[in-house]
C-alpha positions in Angstrom: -23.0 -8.5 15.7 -21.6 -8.9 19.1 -18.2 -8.2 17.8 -19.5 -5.4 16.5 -18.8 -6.0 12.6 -22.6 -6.3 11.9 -25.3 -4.0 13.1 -29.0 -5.1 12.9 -29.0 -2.9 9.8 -26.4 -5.4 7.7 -27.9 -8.1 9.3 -31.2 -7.4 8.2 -30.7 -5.4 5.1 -27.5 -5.2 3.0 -26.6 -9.3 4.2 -30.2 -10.6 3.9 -29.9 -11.3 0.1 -26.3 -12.9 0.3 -27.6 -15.2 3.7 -30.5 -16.1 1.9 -28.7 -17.3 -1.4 -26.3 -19.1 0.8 -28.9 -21.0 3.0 -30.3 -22.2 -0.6 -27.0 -23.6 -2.1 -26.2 -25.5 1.2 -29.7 -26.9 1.3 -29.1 -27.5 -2.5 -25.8 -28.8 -2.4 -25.1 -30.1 1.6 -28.7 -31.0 2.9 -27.2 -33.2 6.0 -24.1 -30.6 6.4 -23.4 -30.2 10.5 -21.5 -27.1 10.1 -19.8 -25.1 7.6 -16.5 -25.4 8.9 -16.7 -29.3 7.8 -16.2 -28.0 4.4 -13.0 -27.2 2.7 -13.2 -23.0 1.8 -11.3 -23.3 -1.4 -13.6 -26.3 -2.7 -16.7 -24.9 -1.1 -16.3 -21.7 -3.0 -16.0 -23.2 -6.3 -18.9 -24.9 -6.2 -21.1 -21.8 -4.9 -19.4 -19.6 -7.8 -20.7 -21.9 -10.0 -24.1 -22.6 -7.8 -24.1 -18.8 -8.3 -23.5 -18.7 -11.8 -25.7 -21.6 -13.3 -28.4 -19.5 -11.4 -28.1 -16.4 -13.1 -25.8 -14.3 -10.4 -23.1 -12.6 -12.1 -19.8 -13.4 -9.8 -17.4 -11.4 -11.4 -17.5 -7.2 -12.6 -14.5 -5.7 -14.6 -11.9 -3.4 -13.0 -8.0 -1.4 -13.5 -5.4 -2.0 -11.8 -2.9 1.1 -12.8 -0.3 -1.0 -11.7 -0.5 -3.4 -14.4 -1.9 -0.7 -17.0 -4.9 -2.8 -18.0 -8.1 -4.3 -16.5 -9.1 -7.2 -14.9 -12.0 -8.9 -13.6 -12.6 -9.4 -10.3 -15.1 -10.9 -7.8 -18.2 -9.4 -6.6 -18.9 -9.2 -3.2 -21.7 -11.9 -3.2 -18.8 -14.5 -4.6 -16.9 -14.0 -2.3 -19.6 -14.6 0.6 -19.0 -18.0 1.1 -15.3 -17.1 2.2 -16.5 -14.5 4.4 -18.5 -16.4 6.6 -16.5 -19.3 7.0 -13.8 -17.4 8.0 -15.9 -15.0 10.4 -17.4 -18.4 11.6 -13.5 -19.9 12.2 -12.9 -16.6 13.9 -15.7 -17.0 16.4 -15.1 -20.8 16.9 -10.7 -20.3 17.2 -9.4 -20.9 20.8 -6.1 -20.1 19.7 -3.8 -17.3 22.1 -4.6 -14.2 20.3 -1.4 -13.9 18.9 -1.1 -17.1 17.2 -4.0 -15.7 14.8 -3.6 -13.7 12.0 -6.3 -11.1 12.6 -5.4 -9.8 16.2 -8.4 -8.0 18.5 -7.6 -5.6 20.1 -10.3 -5.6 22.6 -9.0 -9.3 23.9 -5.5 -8.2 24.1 -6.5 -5.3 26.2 -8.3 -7.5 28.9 -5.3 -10.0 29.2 -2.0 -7.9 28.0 -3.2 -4.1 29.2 -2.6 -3.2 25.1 -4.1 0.7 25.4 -6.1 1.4 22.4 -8.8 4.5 21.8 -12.5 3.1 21.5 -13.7 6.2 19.8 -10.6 5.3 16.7 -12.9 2.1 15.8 -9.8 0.8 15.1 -10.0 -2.8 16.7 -8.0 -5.3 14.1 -4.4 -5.7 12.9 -5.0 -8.1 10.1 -1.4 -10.0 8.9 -3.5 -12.0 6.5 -3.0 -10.2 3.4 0.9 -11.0 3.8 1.0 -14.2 2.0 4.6 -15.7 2.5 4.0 -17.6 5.5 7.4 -17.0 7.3 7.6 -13.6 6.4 4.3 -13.1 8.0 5.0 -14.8 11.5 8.2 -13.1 11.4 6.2 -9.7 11.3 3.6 -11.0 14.1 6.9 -11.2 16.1 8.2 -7.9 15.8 4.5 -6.5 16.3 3.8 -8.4 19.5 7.3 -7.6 20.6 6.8 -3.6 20.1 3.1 -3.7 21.9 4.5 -5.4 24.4 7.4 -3.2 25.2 4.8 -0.5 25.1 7.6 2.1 24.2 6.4 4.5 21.6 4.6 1.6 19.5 0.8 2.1 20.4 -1.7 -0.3 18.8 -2.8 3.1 16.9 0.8 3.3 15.5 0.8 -1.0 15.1 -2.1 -1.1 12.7 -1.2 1.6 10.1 2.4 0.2 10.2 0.8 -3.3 9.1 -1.2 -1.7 7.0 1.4 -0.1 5.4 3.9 -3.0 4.9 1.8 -5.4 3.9 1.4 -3.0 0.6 5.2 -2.8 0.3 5.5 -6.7 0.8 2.7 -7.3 -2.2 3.9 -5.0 -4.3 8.1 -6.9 -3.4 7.0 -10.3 -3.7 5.1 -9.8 -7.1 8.5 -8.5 -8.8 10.0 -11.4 -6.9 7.8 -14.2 -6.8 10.2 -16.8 -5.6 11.3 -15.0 -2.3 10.8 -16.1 0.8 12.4 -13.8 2.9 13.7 -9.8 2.1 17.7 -10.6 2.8 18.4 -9.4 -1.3 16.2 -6.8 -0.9 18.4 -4.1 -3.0 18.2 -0.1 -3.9 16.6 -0.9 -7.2 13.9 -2.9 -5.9 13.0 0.4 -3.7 13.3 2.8 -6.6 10.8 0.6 -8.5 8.5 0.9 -5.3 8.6 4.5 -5.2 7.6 4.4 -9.1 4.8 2.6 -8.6 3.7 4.2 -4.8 3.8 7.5 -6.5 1.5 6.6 -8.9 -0.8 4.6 -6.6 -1.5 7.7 -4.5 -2.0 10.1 -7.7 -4.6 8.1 -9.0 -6.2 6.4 -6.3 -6.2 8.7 -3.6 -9.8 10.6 -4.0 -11.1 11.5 -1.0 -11.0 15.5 -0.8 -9.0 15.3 1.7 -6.5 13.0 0.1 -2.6 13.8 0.7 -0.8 12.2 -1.6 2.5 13.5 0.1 1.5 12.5 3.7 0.4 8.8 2.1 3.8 7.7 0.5 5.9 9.9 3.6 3.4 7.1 6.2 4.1 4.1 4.2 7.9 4.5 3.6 8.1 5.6 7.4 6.6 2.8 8.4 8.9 0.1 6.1 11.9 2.1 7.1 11.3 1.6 10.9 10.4 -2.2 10.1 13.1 -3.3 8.6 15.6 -1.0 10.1 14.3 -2.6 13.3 14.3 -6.5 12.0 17.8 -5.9 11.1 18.7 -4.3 14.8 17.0 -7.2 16.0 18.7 -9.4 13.9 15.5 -11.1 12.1 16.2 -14.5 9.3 13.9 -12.4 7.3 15.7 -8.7 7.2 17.4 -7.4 4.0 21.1 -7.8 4.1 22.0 -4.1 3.0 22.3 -1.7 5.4 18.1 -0.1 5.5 19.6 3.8 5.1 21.6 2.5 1.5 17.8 1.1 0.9 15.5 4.1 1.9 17.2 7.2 1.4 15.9 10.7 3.5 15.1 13.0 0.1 13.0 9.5 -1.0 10.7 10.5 2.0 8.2 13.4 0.5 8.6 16.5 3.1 4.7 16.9 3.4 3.2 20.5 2.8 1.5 22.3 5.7 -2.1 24.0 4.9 -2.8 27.5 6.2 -5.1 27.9 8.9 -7.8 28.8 6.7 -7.8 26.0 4.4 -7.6 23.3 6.7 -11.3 21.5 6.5 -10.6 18.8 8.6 -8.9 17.5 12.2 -4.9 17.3 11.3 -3.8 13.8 12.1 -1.2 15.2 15.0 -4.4 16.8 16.8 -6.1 13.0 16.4 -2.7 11.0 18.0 -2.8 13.6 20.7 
């Protein structure tokens, strides 16, 4: 709560059910247990899954993934509860220099570093976690701590929708190309499939009424044309070999349409970066 994830309300309300399920399984299942970072996540959640499971908790709910063009199941959010606090717990509990973490706050950078962020954004956390190639990730911690650092036209505003934007162009990469470990053979073709798919991401999963599914795909391929354009200046192991403008080309970059004064419902993103 004091990191201001929680309020009294999830505490109390939304979280009570899941906190009380889990105080019964680790009673049930680890009645001498010291602390729940002595257990190993990936075993621990198996066995509350199945805890879950054998006492009538459905763990799973069915969903579609356009990508793929057929459904799946997936994980409810009480399965995947146990994770969730061990990791908030390893959070609160990790010594480590901020930047040797994958989930960077903002508000402890500030204090020691002078990294200017706007409170009001609620935009505290860059979270490198969901890039799951291991060098490709600390490779991309680098280039992020070396841009806030430099504090020339990189704000932590600008740092956490770039992440946010590569690490869906690094999913989508390294699922066409599972045995990568780097982007050197990164090619054209590999970008025209991305487009394929982006297009369609933000056409049908975009639903807010103030969605923009021009201004989405023009952010994301922005943001991974400024990334790797600038791993390759910076001569990174993990940069593609061909030359980023023979990757990302300018007309593959939607020119984003401009509402009249009268139809615009809501504060323009340039108004909310000034």
């Amino acid at each position: 709560m004091f990191q201001d994830e929680w309020t009294l309300n999830t505490f109390f309300c939304s979280q009570r059910t899941f906190l009380k399920k889990l105080t019964s399984f680790l009673n049930k299942k680890y009645p001498n247990l010291s602390s729940l970072l002595h257990l190993n996540v990936e075993k621990g959640e198996r066995e509350w899954i199945f805890w879950l499971e054998e006492n009538g908790t459905e763990t799973k709910e069915n969903r579609y993934r356009v990508l793929l063009g057929k459904s799946y199941f997936q994980h409810r959010a009480i399965a995947n509860f146990f994770r969730l606090i061990q990791s908030s717990l390893f959070e609160l509990t990790d010594t480590r220099e901020e930047w040797d973490k994958d989930r960077w706050d903002v508000r402890i950078l500030h204090k020691k570093y002078g990294i200017d962020y706007i409170k009001s954004q609620n935009r505290n956390w860059i979270d490198f976690s969901k890039i799951e190639i291991q060098n490709v990730r600390e490779q991309v911690k680098k280039y992020t701590k070396h841009r806030l650092l430099s504090k020339s036209n990189f704000s932590w505003s600008t740092a956490v929708t770039y992440i946010t934007q590569l690490s869906s162009f690094l999913t989508f990469i390294f699922s066409i190309e599972p045995t990568w470990r780097d982007l050197k053979a990164l090619k054209r073709f590999h970008i025209l499939q991305y487009l394929e798919w982006i297009h369609e991401y933000a056409q049908n999963n975009l639903k807010n009424k103030n969605a923009h599914p021009e201004r989405y795909i023009s952010y994301n391929l922005k943001a991974v044309q400024v990334i790797l354009g600038d791993m390759q200046r910076y001569e990174y192991d993990i940069a593609p070999e061909t030359y980023v403008k023979l990757l990302i080309f300018p007309e593959d970059i939607p020119k984003q349409k401009k509402k009249s004064i009268d139809q615009i419902d809501y504060i323009p993103d340039y108004v909310l970066e000034q």
